[in-house]
PDB file with SEQRES, HELIX, SHEET and CRYST1 records, atoms N, CA, C and O in Angstrom:
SEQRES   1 A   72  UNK UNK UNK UNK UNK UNK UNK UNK UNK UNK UNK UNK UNK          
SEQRES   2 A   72  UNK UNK UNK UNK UNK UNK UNK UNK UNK UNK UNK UNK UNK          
SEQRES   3 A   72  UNK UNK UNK UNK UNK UNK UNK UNK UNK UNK UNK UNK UNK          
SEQRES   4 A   72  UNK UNK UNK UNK UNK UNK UNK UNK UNK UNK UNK UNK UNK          
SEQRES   5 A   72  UNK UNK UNK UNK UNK UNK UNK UNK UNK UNK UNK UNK UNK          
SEQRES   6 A   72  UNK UNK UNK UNK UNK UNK UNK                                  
HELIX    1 AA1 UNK A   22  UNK A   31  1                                  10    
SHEET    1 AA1 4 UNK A  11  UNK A  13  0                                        
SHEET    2 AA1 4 UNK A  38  UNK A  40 -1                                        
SHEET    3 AA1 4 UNK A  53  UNK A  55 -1                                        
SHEET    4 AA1 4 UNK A  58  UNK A  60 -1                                        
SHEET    1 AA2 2 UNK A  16  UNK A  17  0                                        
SHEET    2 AA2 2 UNK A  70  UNK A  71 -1                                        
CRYST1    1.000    1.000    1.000  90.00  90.00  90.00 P 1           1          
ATOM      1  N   UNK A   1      20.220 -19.661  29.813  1.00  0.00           N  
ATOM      2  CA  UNK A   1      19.543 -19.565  28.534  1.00  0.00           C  
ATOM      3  C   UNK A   1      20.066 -18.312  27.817  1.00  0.00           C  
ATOM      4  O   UNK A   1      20.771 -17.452  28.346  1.00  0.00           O  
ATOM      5  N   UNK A   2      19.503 -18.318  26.162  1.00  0.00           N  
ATOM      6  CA  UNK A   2      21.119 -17.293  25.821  1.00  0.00           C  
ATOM      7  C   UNK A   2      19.473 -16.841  24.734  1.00  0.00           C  
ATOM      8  O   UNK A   2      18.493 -17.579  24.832  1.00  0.00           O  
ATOM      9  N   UNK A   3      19.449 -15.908  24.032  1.00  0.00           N  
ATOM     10  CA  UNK A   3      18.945 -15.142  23.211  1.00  0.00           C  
ATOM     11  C   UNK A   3      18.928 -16.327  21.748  1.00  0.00           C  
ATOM     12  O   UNK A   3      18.400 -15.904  20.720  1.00  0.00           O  
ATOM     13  N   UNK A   4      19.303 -17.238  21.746  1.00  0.00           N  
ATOM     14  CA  UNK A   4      19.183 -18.352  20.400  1.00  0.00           C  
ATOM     15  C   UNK A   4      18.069 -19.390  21.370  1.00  0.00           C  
ATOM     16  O   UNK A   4      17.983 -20.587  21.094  1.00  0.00           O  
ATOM     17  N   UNK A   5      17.325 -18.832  22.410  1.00  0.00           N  
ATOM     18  CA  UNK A   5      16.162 -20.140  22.353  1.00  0.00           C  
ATOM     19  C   UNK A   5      15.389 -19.566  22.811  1.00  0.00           C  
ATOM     20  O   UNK A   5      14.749 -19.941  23.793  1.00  0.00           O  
ATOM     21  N   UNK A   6      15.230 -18.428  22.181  1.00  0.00           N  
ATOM     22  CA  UNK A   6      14.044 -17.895  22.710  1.00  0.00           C  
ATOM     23  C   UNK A   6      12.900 -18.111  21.238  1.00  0.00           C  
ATOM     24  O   UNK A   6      13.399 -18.082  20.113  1.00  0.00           O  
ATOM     25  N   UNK A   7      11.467 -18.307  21.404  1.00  0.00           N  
ATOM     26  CA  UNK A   7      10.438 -17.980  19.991  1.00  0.00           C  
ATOM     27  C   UNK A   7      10.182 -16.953  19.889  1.00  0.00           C  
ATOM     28  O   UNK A   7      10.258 -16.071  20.744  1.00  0.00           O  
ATOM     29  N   UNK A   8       9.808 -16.880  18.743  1.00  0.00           N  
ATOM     30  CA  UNK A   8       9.168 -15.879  17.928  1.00  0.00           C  
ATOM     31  C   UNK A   8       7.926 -15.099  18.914  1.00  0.00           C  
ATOM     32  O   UNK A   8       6.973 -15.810  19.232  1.00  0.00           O  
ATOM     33  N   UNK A   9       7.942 -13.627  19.398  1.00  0.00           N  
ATOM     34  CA  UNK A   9       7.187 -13.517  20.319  1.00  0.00           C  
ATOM     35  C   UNK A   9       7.148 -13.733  21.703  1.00  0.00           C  
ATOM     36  O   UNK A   9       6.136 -13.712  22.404  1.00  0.00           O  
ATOM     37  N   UNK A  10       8.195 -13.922  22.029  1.00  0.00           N  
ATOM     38  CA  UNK A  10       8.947 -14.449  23.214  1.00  0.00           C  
ATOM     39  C   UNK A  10       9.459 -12.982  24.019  1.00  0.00           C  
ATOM     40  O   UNK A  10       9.712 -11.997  23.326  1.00  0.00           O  
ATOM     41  N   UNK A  11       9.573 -12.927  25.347  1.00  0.00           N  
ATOM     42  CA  UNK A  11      10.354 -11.975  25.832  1.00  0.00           C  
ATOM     43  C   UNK A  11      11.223 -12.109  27.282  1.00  0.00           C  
ATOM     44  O   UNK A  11      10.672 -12.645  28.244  1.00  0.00           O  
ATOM     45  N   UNK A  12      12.349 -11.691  27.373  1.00  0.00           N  
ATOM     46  CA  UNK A  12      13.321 -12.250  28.483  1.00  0.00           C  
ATOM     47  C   UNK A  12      14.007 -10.858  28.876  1.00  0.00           C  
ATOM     48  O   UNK A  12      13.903  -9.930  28.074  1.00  0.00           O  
ATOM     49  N   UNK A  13      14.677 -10.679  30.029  1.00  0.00           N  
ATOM     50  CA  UNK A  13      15.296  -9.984  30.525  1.00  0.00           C  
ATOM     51  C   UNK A  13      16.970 -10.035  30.565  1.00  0.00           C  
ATOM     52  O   UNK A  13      17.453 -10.615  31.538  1.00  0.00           O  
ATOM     53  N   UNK A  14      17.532  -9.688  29.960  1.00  0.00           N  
ATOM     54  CA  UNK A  14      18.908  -9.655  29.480  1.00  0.00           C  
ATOM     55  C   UNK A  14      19.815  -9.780  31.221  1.00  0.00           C  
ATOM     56  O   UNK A  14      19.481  -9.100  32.191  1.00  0.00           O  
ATOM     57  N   UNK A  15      21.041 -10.873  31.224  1.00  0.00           N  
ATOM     58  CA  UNK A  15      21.419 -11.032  32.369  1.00  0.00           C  
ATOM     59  C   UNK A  15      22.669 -10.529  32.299  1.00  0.00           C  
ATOM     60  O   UNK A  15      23.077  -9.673  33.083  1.00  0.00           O  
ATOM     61  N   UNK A  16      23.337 -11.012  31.384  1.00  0.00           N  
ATOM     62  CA  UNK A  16      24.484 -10.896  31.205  1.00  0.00           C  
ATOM     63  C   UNK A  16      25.027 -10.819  29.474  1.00  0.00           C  
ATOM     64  O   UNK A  16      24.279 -11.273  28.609  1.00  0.00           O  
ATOM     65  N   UNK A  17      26.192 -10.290  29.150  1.00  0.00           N  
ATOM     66  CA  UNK A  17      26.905 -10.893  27.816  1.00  0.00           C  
ATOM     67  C   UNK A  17      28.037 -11.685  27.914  1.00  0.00           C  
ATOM     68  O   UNK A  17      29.206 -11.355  28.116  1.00  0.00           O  
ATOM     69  N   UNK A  18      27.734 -12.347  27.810  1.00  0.00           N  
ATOM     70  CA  UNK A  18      29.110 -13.554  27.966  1.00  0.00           C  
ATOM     71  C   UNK A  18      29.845 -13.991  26.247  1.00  0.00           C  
ATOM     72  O   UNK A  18      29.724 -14.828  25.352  1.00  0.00           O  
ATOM     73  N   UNK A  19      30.633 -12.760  26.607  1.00  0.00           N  
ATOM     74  CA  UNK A  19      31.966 -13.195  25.203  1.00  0.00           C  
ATOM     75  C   UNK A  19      32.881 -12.747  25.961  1.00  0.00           C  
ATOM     76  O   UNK A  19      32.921 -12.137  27.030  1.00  0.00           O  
ATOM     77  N   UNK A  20      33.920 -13.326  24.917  1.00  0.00           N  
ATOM     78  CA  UNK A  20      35.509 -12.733  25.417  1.00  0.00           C  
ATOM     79  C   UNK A  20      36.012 -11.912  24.125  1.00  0.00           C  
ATOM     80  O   UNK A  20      37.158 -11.644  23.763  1.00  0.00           O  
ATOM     81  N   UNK A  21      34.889 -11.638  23.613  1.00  0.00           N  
ATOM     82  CA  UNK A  21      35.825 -10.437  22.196  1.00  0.00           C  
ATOM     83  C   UNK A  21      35.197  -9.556  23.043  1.00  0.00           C  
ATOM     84  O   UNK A  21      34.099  -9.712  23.576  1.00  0.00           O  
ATOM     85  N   UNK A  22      35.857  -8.735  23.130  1.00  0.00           N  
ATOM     86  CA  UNK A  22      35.817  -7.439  24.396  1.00  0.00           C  
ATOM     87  C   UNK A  22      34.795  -6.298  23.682  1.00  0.00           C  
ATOM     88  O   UNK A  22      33.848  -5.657  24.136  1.00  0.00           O  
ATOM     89  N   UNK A  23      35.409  -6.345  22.396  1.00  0.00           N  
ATOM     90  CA  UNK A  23      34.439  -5.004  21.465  1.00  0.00           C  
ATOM     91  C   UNK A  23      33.379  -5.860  20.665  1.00  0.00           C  
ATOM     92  O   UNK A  23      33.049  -5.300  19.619  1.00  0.00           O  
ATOM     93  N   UNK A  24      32.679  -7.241  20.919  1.00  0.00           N  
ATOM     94  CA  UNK A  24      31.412  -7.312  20.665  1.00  0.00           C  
ATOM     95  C   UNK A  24      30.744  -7.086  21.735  1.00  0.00           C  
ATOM     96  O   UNK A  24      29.593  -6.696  21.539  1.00  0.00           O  
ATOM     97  N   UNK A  25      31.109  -7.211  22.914  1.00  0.00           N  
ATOM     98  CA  UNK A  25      30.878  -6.988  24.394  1.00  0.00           C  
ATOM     99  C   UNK A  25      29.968  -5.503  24.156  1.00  0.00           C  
ATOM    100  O   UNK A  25      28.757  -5.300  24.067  1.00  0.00           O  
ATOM    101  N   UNK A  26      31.431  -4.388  24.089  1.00  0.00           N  
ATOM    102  CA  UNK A  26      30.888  -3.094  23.920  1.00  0.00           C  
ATOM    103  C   UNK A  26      29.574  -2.855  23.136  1.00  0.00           C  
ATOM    104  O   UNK A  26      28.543  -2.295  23.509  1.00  0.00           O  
ATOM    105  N   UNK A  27      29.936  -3.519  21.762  1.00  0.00           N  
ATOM    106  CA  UNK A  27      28.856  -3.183  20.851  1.00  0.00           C  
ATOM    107  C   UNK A  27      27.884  -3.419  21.156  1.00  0.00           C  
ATOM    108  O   UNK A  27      27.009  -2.560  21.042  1.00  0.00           O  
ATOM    109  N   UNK A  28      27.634  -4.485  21.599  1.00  0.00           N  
ATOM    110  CA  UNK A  28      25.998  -5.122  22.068  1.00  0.00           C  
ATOM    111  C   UNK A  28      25.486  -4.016  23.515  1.00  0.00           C  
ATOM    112  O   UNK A  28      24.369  -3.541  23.719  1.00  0.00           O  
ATOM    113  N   UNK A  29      26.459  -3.894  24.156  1.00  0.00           N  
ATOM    114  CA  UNK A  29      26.186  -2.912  25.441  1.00  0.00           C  
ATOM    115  C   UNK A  29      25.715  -1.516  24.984  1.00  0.00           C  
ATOM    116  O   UNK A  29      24.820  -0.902  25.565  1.00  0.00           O  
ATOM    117  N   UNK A  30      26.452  -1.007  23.785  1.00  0.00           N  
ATOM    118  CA  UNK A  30      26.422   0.570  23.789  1.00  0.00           C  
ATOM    119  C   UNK A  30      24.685   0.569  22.709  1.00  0.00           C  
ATOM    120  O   UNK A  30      23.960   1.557  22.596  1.00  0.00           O  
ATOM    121  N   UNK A  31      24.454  -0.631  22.154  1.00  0.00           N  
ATOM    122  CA  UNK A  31      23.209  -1.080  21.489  1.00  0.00           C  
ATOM    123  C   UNK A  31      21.843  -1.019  22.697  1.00  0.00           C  
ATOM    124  O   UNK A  31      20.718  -0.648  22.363  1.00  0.00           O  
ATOM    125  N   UNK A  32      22.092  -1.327  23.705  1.00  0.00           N  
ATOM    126  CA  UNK A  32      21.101  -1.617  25.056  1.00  0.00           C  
ATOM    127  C   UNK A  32      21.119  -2.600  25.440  1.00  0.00           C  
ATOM    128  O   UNK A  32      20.141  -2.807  26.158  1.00  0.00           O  
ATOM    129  N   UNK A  33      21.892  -3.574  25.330  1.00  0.00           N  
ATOM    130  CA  UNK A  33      21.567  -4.682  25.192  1.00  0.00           C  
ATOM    131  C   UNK A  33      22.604  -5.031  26.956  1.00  0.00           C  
ATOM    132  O   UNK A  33      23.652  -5.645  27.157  1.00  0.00           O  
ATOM    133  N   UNK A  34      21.572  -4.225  27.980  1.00  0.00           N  
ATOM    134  CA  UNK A  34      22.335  -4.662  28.926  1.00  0.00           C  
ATOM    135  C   UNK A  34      21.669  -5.073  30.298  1.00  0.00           C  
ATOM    136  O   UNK A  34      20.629  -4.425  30.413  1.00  0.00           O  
ATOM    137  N   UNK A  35      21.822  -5.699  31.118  1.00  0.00           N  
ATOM    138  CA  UNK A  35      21.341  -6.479  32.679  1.00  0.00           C  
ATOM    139  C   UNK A  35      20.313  -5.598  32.922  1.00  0.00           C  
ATOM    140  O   UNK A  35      20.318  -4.380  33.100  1.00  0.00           O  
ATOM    141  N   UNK A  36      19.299  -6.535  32.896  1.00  0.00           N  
ATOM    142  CA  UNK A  36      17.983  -5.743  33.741  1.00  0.00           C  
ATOM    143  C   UNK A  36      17.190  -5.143  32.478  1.00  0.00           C  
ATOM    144  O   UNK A  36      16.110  -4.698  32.867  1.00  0.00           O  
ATOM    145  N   UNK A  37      17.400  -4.957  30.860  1.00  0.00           N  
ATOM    146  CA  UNK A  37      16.541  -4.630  30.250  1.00  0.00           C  
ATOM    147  C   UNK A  37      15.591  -5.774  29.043  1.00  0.00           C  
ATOM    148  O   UNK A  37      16.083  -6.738  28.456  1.00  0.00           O  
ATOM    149  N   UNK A  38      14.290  -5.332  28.954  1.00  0.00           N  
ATOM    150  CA  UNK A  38      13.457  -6.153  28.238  1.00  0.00           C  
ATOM    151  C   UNK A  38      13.856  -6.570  27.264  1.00  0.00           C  
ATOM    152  O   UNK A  38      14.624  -5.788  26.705  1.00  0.00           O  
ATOM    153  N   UNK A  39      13.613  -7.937  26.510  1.00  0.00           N  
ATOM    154  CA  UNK A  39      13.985  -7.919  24.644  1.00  0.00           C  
ATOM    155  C   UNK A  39      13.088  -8.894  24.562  1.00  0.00           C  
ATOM    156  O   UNK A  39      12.660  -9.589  25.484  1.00  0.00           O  
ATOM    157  N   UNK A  40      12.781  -8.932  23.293  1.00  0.00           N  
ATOM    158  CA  UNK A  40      11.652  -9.673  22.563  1.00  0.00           C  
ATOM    159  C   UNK A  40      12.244 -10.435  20.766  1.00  0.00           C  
ATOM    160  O   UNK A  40      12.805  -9.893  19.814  1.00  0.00           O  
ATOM    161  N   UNK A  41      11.777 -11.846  20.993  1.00  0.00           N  
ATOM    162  CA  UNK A  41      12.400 -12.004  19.748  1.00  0.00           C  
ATOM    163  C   UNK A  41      10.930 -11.147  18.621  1.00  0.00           C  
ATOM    164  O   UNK A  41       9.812 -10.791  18.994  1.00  0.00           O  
ATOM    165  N   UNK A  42      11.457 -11.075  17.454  1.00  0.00           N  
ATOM    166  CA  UNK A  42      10.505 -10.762  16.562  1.00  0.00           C  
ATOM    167  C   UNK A  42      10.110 -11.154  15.334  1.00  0.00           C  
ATOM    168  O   UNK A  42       9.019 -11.046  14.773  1.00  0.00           O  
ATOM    169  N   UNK A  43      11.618 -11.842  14.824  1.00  0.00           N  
ATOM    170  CA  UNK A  43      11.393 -12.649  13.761  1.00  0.00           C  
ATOM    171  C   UNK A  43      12.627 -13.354  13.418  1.00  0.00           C  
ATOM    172  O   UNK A  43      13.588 -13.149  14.160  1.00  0.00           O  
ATOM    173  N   UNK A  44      12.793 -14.248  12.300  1.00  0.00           N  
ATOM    174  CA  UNK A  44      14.076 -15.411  12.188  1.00  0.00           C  
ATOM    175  C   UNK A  44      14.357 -14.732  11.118  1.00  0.00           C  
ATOM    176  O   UNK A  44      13.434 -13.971  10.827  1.00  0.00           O  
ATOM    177  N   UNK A  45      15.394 -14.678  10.289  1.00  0.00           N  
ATOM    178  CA  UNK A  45      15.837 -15.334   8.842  1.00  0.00           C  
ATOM    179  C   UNK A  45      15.338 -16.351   8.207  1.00  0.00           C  
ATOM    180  O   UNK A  45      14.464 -16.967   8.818  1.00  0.00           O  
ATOM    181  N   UNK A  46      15.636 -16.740   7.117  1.00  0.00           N  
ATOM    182  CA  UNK A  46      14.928 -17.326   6.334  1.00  0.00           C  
ATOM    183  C   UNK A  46      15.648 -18.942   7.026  1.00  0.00           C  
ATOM    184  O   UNK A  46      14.988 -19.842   7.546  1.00  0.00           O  
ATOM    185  N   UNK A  47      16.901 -18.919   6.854  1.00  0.00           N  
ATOM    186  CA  UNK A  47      17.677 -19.882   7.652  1.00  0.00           C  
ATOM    187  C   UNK A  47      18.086 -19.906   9.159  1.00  0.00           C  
ATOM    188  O   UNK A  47      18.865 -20.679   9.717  1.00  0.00           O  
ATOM    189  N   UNK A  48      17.281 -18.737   9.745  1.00  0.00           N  
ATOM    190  CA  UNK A  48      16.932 -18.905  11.129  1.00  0.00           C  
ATOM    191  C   UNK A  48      18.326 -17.381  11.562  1.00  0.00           C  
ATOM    192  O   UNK A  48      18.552 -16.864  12.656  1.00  0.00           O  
ATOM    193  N   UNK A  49      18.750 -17.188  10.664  1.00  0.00           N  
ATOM    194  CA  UNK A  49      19.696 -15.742  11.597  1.00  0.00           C  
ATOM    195  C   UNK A  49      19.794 -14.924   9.781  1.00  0.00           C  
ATOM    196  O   UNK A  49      20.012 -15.456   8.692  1.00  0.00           O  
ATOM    197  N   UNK A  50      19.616 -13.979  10.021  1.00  0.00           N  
ATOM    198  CA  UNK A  50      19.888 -12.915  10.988  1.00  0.00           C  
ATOM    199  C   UNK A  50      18.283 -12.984  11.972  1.00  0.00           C  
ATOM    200  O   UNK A  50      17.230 -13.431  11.518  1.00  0.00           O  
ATOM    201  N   UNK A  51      18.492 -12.359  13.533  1.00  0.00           N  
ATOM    202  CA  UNK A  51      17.386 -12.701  14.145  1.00  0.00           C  
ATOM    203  C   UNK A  51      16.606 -10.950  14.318  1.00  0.00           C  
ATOM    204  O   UNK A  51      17.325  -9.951  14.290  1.00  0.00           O  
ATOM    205  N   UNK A  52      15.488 -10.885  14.442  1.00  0.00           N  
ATOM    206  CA  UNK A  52      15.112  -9.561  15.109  1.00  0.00           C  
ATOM    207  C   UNK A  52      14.943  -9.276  16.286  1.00  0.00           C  
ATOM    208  O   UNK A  52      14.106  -9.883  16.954  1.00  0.00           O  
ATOM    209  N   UNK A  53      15.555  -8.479  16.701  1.00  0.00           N  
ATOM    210  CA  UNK A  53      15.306  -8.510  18.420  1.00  0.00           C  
ATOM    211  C   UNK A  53      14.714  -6.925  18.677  1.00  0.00           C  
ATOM    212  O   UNK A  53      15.214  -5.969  18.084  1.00  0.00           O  
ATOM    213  N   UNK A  54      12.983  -6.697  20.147  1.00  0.00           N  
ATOM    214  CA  UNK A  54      12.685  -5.310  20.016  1.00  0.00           C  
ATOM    215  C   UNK A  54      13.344  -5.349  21.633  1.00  0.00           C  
ATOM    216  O   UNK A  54      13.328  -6.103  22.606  1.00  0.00           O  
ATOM    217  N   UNK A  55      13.895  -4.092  21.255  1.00  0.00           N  
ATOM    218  CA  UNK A  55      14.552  -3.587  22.796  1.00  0.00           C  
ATOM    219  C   UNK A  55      14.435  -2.170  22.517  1.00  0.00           C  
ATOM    220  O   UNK A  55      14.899  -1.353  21.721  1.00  0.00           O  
ATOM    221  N   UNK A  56      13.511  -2.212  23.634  1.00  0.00           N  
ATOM    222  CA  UNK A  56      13.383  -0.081  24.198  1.00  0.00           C  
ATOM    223  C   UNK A  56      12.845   0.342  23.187  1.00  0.00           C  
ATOM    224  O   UNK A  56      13.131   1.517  22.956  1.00  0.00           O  
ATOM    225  N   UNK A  57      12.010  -0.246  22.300  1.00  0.00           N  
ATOM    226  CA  UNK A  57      10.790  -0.119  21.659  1.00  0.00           C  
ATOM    227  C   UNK A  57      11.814   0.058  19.645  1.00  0.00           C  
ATOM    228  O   UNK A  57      11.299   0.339  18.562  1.00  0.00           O  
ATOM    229  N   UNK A  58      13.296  -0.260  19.978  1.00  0.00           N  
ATOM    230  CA  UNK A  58      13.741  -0.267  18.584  1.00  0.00           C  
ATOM    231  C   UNK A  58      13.987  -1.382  18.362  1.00  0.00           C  
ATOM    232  O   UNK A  58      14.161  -2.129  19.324  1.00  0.00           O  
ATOM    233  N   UNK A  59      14.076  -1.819  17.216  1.00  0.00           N  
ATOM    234  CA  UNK A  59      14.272  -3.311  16.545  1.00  0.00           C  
ATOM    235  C   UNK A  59      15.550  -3.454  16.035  1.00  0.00           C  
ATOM    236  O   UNK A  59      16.016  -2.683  15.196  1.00  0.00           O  
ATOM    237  N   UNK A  60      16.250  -4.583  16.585  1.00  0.00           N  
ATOM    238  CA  UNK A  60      17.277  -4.866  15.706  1.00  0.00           C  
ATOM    239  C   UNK A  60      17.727  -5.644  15.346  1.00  0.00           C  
ATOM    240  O   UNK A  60      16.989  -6.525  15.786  1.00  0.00           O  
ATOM    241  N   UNK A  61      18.920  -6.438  14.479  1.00  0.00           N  
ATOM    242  CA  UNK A  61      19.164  -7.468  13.677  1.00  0.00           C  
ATOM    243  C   UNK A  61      19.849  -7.463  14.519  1.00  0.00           C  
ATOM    244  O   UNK A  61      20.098  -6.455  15.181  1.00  0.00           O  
ATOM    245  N   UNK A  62      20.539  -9.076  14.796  1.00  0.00           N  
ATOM    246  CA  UNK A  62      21.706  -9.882  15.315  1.00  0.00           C  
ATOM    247  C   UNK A  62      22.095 -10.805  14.541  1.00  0.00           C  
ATOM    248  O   UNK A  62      21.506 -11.245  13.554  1.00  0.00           O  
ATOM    249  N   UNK A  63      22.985 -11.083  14.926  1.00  0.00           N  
ATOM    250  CA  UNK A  63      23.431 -12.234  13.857  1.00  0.00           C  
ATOM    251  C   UNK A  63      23.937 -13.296  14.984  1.00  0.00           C  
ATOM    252  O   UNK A  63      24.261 -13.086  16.153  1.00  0.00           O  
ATOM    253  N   UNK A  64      23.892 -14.573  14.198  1.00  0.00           N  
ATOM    254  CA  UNK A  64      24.072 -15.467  15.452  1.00  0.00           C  
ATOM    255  C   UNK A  64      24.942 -15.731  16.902  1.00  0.00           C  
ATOM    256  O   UNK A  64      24.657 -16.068  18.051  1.00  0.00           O  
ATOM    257  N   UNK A  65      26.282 -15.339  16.077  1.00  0.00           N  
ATOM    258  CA  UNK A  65      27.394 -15.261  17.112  1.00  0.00           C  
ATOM    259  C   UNK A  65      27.157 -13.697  18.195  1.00  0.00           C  
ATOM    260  O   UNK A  65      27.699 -13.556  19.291  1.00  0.00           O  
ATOM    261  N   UNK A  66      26.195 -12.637  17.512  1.00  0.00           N  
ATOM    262  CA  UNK A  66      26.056 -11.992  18.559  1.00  0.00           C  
ATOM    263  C   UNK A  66      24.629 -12.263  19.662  1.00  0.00           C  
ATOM    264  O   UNK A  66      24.604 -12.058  20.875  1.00  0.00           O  
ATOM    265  N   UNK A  67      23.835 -12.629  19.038  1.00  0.00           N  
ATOM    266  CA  UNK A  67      22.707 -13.373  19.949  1.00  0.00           C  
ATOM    267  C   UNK A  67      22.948 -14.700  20.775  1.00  0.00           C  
ATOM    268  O   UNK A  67      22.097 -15.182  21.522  1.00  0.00           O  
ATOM    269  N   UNK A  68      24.605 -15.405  20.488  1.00  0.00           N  
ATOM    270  CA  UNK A  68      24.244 -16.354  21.197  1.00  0.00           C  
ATOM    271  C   UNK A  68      25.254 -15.939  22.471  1.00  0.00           C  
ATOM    272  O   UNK A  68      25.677 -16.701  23.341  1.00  0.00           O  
ATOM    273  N   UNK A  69      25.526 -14.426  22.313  1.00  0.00           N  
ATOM    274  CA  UNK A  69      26.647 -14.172  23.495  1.00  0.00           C  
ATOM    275  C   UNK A  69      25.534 -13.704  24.572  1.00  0.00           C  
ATOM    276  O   UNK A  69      26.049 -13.715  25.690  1.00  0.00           O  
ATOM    277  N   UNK A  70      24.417 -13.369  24.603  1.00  0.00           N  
ATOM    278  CA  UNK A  70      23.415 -13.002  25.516  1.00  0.00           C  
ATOM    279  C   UNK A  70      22.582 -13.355  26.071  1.00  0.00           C  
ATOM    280  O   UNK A  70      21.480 -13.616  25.590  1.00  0.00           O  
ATOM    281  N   UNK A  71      23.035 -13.490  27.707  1.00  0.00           N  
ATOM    282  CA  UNK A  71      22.209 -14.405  28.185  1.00  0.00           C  
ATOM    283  C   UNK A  71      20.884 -14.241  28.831  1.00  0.00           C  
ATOM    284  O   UNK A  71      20.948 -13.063  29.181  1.00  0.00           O  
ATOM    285  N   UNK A  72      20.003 -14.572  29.119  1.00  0.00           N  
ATOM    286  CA  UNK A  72      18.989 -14.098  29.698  1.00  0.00           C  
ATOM    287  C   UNK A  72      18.121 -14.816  30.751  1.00  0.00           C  
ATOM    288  O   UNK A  72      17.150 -14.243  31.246  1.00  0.00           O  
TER     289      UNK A  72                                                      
END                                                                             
């Protein structure tokens, strides 16, 4: 399961990032976005991305291709 099916209010434990662009990899990693930590969706876009995600009590935007590299 990847960070695009999670609801609104939802919360999962980040497993892995599975891309092969090496520096969205980084980015999402050096963000927190890494094995073993909490995330919570928080809200959609109007057309469902950009998404909000709370991790380590900060909120942040993703956009689809980076939420759907994270699995949980």
């Amino acid at each position: 399961m990847n960070l695009n099916e999670l609801q609104i209010g939802q919360e999962a434990t980040v497993k892995e990032i599975s891309s092969h662009d090496s520096t969205l990899k980084r980015e999402l990693e050096e963000l927190g976005f890494v094995p073993g930590t909490n995330v919570k969706l928080i809200s959609k876009g109007v057309f469902g991305t950009p998404r909000a995600f709370m991790l380590r009590g900060t909120t942040f935007a993703l956009r689809k291709h980076e939420y759907e590299a994270i699995s949980v």
